[in-house]
C-alpha positions as CSV (number, residue, x, y, z in Angstrom):
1,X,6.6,-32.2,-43.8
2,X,7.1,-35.1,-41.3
3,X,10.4,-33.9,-40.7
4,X,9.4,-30.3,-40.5
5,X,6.6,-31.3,-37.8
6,X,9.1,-33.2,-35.7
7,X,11.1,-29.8,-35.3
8,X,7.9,-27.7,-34.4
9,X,7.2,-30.3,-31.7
10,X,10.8,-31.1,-30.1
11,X,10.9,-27.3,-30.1
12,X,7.4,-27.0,-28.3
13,X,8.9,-29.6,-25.7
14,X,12.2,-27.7,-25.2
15,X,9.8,-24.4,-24.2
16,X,8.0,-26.4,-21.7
17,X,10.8,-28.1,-20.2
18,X,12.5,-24.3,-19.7
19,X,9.2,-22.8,-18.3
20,X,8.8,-25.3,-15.6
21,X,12.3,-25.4,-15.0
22,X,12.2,-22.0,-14.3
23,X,8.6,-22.3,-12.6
24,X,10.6,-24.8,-9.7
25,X,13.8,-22.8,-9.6
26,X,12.2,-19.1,-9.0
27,X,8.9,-20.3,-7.2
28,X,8.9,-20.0,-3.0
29,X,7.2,-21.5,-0.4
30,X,4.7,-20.2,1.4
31,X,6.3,-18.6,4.5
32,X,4.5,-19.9,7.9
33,X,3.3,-17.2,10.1
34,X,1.9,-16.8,13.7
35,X,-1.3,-15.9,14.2
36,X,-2.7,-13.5,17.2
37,X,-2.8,-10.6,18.7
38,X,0.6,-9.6,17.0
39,X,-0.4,-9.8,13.9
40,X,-3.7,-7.9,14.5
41,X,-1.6,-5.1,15.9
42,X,0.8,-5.2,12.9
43,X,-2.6,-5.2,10.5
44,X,-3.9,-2.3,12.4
45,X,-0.7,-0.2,12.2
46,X,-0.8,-0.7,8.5
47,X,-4.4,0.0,8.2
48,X,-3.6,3.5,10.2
49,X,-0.5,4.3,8.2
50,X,-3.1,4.4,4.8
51,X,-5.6,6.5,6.7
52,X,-8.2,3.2,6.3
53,X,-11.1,5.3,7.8
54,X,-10.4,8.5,4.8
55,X,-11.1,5.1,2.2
56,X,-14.2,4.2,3.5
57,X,-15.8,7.8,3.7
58,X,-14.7,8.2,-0.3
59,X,-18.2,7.9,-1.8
60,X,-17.1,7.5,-5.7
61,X,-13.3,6.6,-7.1
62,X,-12.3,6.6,-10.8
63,X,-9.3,5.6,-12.4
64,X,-7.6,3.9,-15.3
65,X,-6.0,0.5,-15.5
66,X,-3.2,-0.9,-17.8
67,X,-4.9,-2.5,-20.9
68,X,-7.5,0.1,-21.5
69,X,-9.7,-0.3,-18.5
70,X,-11.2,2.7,-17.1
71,X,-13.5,2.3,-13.8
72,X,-16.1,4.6,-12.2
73,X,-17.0,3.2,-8.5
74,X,-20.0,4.3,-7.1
75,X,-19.1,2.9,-3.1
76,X,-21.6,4.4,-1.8
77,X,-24.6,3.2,-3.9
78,X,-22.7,-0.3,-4.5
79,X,-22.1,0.1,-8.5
80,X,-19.3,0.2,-10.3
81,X,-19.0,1.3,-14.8
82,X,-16.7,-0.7,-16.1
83,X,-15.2,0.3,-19.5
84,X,-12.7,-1.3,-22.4
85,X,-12.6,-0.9,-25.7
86,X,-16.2,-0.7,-27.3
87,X,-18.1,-2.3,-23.7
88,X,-19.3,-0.7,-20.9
89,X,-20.5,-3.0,-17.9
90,X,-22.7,-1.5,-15.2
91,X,-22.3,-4.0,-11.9
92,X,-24.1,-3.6,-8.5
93,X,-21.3,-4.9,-6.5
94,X,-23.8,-6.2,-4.0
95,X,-25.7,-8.5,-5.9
96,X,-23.1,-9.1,-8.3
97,X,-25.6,-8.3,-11.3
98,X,-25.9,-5.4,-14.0
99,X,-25.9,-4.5,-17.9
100,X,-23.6,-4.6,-20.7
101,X,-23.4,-2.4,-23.6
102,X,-21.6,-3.1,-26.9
103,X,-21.0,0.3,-29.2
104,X,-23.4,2.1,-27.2
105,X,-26.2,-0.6,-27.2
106,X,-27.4,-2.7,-24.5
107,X,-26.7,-6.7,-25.1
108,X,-27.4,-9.8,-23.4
109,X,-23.7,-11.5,-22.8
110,X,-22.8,-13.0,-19.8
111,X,-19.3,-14.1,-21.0
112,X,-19.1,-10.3,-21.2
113,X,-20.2,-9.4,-17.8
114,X,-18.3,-12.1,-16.4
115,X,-15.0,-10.4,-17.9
116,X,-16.4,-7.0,-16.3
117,X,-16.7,-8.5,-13.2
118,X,-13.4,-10.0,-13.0
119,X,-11.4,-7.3,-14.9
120,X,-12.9,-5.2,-11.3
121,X,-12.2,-7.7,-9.1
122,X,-8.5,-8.3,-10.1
123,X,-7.6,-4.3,-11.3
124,X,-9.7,-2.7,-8.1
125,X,-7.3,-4.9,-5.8
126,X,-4.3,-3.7,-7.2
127,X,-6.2,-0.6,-6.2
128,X,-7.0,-1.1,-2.9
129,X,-5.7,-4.5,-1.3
130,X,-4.2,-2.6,1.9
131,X,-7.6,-1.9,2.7
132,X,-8.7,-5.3,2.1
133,X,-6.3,-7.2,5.0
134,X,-9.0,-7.7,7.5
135,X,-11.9,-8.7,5.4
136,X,-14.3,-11.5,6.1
137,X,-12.6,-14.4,5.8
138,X,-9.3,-13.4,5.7
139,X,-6.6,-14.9,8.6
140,X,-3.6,-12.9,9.1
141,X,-0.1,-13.9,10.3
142,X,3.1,-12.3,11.4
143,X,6.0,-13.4,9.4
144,X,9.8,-12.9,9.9
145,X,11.3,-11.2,6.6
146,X,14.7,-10.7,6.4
147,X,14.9,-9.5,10.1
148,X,11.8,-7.3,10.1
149,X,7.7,-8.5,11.1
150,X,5.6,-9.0,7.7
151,X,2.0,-9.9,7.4
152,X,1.2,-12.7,5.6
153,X,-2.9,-12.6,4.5
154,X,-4.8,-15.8,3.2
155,X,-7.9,-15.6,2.0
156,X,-10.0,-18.2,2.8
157,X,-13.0,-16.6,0.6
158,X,-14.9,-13.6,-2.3
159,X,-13.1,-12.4,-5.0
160,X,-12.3,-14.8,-8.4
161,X,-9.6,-16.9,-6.5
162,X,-10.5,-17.4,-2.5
163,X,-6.9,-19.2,-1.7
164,X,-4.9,-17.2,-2.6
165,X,-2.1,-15.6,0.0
166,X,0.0,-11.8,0.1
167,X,2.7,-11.4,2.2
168,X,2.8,-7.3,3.0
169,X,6.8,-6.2,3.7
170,X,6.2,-2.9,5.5
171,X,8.4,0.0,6.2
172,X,9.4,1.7,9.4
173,X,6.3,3.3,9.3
174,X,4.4,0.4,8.3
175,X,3.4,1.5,4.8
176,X,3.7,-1.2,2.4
177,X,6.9,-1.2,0.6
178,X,6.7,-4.0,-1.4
179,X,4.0,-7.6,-1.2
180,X,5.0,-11.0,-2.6
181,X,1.8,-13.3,-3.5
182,X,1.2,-17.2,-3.7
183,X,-2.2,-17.1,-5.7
184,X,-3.8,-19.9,-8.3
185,X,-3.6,-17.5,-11.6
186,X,0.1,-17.2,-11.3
187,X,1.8,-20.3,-11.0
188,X,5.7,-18.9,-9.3
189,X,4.8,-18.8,-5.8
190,X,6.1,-15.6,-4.0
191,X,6.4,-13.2,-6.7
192,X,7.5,-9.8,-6.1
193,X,5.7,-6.3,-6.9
194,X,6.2,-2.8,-5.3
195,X,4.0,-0.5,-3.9
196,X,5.2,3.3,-4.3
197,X,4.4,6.4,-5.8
198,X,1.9,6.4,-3.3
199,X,-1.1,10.0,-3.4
200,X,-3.1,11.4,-0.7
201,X,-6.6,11.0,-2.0
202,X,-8.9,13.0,0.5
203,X,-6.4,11.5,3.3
204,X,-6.1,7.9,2.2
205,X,-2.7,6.6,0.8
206,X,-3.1,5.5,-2.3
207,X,-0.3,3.7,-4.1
208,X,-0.1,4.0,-8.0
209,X,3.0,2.3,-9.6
210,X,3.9,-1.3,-9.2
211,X,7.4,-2.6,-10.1
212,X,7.7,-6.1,-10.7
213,X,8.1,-9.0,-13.5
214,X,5.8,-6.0,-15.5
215,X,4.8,-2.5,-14.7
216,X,1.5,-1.7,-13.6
217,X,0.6,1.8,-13.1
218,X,-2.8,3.7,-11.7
219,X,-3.8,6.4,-14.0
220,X,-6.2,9.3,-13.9
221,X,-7.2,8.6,-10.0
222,X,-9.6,10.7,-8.5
């Protein structure tokens, strides 16, 4: 048993030695940007590329997330339904407040409500984060990628991780192509996804496949 137990943990210690051997070796830096005017224009030639104002007059979204999640977003009255599996959680996005529902019945869980909220958070941005470059409290930066101007966005606040920074490599027409991200949930710094497959939803570019370390895809938009 002793013997047996010894195995199970040299084993366990061989698995963390790779994973953090693997964390150092494929993790970047974060690149170091200039801020100014620059970088404003750059953010701004994105934001027209996407059709940014078409966005903002879209009064309710709906799509599907990998895992099951399925979201109806009320923009205009500040409410989002959040559904997976057997739970449905109603959120006013202003107030950051709302109801949950188990099987069709109303419950008191905040544990629940909390994974509502963040399962929004994190899948609406995979949505939407284009749009989201010149929030409050976000600084933006021009960046030299491989011979072509990138922004680099920090958040400095909102959201589940304020911190957290996305690199956007744009094309010739300044559509993203492509962001790399230094945030506190995933522990490589400047991991890769892409942004493609992009759909014209009542003039805004929306983008609905990602290619990276896993595939995520936007299903049933409208």
């Amino acid at each position: 048993m002793k013997r047996a137990i010894k195995i199970i943990i040299g084993l366990l210690l061989i698995i963390s030695f790779t994973i953090g051997l693997s964390i150092f070796f494929l993790s970047e830096d974060l690149p170091k940007g200039t801020q100014g005017p620059k970088a404003e224009e750059l953010a701004d030639k994105m934001l027209k590329a996407l059709n940014k104002p078409a966005w903002d007059s879209i009064k309710v979204v709906s799509w599907s997330y990998p895992r099951g999640h399925d979201y109806v977003w009320d923009k205009e009255n500040k409410s989002v339904k959040v559904k997976w599996d057997d739970y449905v959680v109603v959120i006013n996005t202003d107030t950051e407040t709302g109801e949950v529902y188990e099987a069709g019945n109303k419950v008191n869980d905040d544990d629940l409500f909390t994974t509502g909220l963040k399962y929004f958070y994190n899948d609406s941005f995979w949505l939407i984060a284009p749009f989201k470059v010149k929030d409050p409290g976000t600084i933006r930066s021009i960046v030299n990628y491989e011979g072509s101007d990138a922004l680099l966005v920090q958040y400095t606040s909102g959201g589940v991780t304020p911190g957290d920074s996305y690199l956007w490599i744009l094309d010739e027409e300044h559509k993203p192509k492509a962001w790399k991200f230094w945030t506190s949930l995933v522990p490589i710094g400047g991991m890769e996804f892409t942004w493609e497959r992009w759909v014209n939803l009542h003039g805004a570019q929306i983008s609905t496949f990602h290619d990276g370390i896993i595939d995520i895809e936007i299903s049933n938009l409208k």
